[in-house]
N, C-alpha and C positions, 0 to 999 in steps of 0.2 A: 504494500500500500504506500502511498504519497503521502509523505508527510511533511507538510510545508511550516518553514521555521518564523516563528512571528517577529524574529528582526527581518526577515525579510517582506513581511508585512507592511513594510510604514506607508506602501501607499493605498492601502484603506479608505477609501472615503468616506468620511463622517456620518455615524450613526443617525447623528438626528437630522442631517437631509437627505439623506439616501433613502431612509426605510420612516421618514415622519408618517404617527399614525399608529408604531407599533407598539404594545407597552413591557417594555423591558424590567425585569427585577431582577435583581441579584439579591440571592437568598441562602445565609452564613449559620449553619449549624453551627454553636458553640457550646464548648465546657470550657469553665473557668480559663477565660482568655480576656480577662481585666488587661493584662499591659499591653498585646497585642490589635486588640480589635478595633480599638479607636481610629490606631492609622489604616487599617485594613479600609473600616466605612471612609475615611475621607482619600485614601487612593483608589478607593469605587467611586466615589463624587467624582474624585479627577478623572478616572478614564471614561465614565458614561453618567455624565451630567444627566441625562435623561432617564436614567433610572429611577424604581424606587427599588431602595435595599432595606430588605427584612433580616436581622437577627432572633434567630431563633433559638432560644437560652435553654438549655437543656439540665436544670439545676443545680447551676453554678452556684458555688461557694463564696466567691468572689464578686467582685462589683461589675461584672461584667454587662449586665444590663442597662447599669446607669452610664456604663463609661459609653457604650453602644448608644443610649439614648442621644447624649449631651453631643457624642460625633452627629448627629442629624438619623440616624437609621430607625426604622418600625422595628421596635421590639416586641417579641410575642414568645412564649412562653410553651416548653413541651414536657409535661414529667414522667413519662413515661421514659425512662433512663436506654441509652444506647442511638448512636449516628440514625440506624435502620428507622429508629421511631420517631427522631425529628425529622427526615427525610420523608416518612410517609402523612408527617402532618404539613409539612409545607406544603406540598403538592396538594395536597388536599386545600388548605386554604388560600393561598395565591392565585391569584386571577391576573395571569397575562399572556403575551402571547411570544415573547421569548423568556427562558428561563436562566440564570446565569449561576449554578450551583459553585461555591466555595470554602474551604475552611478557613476560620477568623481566626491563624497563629499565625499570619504575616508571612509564609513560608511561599506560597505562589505569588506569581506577578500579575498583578492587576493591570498592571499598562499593556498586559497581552488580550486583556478583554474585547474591546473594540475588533481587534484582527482574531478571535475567534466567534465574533456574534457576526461580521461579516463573512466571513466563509461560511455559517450556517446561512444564513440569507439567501449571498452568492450563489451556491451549490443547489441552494433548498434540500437540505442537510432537517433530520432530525434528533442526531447529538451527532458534539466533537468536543473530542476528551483534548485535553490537554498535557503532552506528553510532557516529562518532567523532564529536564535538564542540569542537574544538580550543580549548583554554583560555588560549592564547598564541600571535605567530605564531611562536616559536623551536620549538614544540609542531609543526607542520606545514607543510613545507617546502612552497615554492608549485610547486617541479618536481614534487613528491609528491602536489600537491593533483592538479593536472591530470593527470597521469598515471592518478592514481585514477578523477576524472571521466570522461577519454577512454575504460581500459579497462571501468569501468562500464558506459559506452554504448556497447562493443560487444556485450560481454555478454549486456545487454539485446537489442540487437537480433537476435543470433544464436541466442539461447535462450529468451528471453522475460524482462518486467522486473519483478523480483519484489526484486528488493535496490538500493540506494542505495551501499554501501558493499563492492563485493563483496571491498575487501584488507585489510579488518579482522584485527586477530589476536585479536579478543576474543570467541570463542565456545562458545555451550553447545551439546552434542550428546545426542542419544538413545544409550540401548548400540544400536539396531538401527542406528542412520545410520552411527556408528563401525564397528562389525561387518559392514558392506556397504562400507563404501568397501576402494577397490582402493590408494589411495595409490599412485602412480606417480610422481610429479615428485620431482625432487632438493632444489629449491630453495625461493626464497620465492614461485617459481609456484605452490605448494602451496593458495593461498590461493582462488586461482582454479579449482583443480582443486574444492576443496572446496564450492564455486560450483554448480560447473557438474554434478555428480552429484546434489545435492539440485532441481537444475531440470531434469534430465531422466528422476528415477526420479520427479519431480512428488509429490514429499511436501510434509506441512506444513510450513512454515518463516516463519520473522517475524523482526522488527527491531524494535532497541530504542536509544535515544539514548542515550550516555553517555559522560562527559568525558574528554576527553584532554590531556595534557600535557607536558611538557617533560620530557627527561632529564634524569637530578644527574648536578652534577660528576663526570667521571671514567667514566661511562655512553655510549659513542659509537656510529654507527646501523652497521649491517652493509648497508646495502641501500644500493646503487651505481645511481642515478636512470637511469642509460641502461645500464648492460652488462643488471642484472634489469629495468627497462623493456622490453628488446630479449629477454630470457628469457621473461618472463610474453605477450609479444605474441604467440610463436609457442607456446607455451602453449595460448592461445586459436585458434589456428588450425588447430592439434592436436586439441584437441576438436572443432574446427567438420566440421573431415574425419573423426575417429575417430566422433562421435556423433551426426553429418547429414550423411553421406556421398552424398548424394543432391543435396540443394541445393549441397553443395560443387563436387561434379564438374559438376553443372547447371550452373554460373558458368562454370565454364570451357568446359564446351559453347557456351554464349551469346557470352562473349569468340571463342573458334574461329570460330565461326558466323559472328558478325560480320565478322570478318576476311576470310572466305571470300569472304560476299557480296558484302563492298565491292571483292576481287579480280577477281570474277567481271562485278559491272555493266559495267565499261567493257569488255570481252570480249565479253560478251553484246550489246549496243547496235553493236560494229563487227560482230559475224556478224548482225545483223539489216538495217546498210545492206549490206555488202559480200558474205555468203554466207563468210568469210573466215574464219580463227582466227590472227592473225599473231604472236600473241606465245605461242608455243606452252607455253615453261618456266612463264610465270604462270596460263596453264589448269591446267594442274600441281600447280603450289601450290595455288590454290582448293582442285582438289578432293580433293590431301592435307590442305592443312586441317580441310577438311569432315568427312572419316575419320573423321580424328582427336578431330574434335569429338564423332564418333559414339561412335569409342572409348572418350573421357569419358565420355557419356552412359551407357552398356553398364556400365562400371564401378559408377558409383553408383548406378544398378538392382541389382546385383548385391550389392553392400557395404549398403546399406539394406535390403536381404532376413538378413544376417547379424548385421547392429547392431541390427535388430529383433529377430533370436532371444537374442542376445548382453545387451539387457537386459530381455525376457523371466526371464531366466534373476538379472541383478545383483537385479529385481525380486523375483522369487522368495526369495533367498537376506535381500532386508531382511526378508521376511517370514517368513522360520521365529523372527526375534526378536521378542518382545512388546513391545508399545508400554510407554512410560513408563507411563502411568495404569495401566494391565493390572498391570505390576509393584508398583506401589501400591498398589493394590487385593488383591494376589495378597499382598501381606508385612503387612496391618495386622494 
């Protein structure tokens, strides 16, 4: 895939006359990020004046709401603990028709905003993540880097490989992508959820390089490299069963299978010198096994007949919303 670098972006043309008409938010899950947030909201003022940015406080400790107010942002309140659940209450109360998701620790580049709400326009794109480019190694912990890497390439391989970064928190959304996700995970699995629905309802989607950095003093990470490493993995295998539930159970058909037959040859091989069956409990097994392999199999025929009607139907519901451009064109 293309992934175009947003210093080479600067000739962008301005948001608010190219696309007047469309209403942009940018919308900052936060935990206790008092020192950071402040300048976070006034470098979203500076790159999209035409914004409104919501702070979404997720029960901070700290003064994070107030400091978030007094920078000029809508503050609004989530307490149901974990990224996944303020994620799924933004979307739910935000009305607009670009969406500009990021974390409030000052660690992404807001001056890349503008050149990634323009390439979703441009393209008529329904997200583009923001690839990271780490500007320091204090900026990207190397347990963080590989984990990214690893979960990346499963991703790809179980869904197909359309992203590079798929745990970015730096992303632009369509109102239709917003308004079709289901939002299910709690946590900072959220990221991969948000993954894995724009690669299975196979919308437009793109990527865009842009710098990342280090926390300021007093800014510290919420993300635990092995308990959400160990969240986000079965995450992924969550989806792999919920939304290819066919090749899932087929695995295990194959692992059973195997099992079976390699019970079976040395059985089979003594009934063909001897006439015999002598180990009668491991004939048994085999061909419990085998069943049961079949039982997997029977499953995921069955679960892939209904995840087929099931996103039939998610597909259906992006499209009663109109595309970015449609809306453009609809407000000038």
């Amino acid at each position: 895939m293309f992934i175009q670098s947003a210093a080479t972006a600067t000739a962008a043309t301005a948001i608010g006359t190219r696309f007047k008409g469309l209403r942009i938010a940018v919308i900052l899950p936060c935990y206790n990020e008092e020192a950071a947030i402040g300048t976070v909201v006034a470098d979203f003022q500076k790159a999209l004046p035409e914004a409104r940015i919501y702070v979404y406080d997720n029960n901070s400790m700290d003064r994070t709401s107030a400091v978030a107010a007094a920078a000029g942002a809508i503050v609004r309140s989530e307490t149901l603990q974990g990224k996944g659940n303020v994620v799924r209450r933004m979307f739910a109360d935000v009305d607009a028709d670009i969406y500009l998701m990021c974390d409030g620790d000052i660690t992404y580049d807001a001056a890349s905003a503008p050149a990634l709400v323009d390439k979703l326009v441009d393209e008529n794109l329904d997200m583009v993540v923001g690839c990271r480019v780490d500007q320091s190694v204090a900026a990207y912990r190397t347990g963080h880097r590989f984990g990214n890497a690893l979960f990346t390439g499963f991703v790809a391989n179980l869904f197909g490989k359309r992203f590079t970064d798929i745990l970015s928190g730096y992303r632009v959304f369509s109102r239709r992508y917003v308004k079709s996700f289901p939002a299910l995970s709690n946590g900072f699995e959220t990221e991969t959820e948000l993954t894995v629905h724009a690669l299975q309802l196979r919308m437009p989607i793109g990527e865009m390089s842009t710098p990342y950095g280090a926390r300021v003093e007093g800014s510290t990470s919420k993300l635990s490299t092995y308990r959400d490493g160990y969240r986000i993995m079965i995450m992924i295998l969550k989806l792999f069963k919920n939304e290819r539930p066919l090749a899932f159970f087929g695995s295990i058909f194959a692992i059973l299978a195997l099992i079976s037959i390699g019970l079976s040859i040395p059985l089979l091989l003594t009934y063909l010198e001897t006439g015999l069956v002598p180990r009668l409990p491991t004939a048994v097994l085999a061909v419990g096994t085998m069943l049961l392999g079949f039982l997997s199999m029977t499953c995921g025929l069955i679960l892939d007949t209904v995840t087929h009607g099931r996103r039939e139907l998610k597909r259906l519901a992006y499209l009663t919303v109109a595309s970015t451009i449609a809306l453009a064109e609809e407000r000038r």
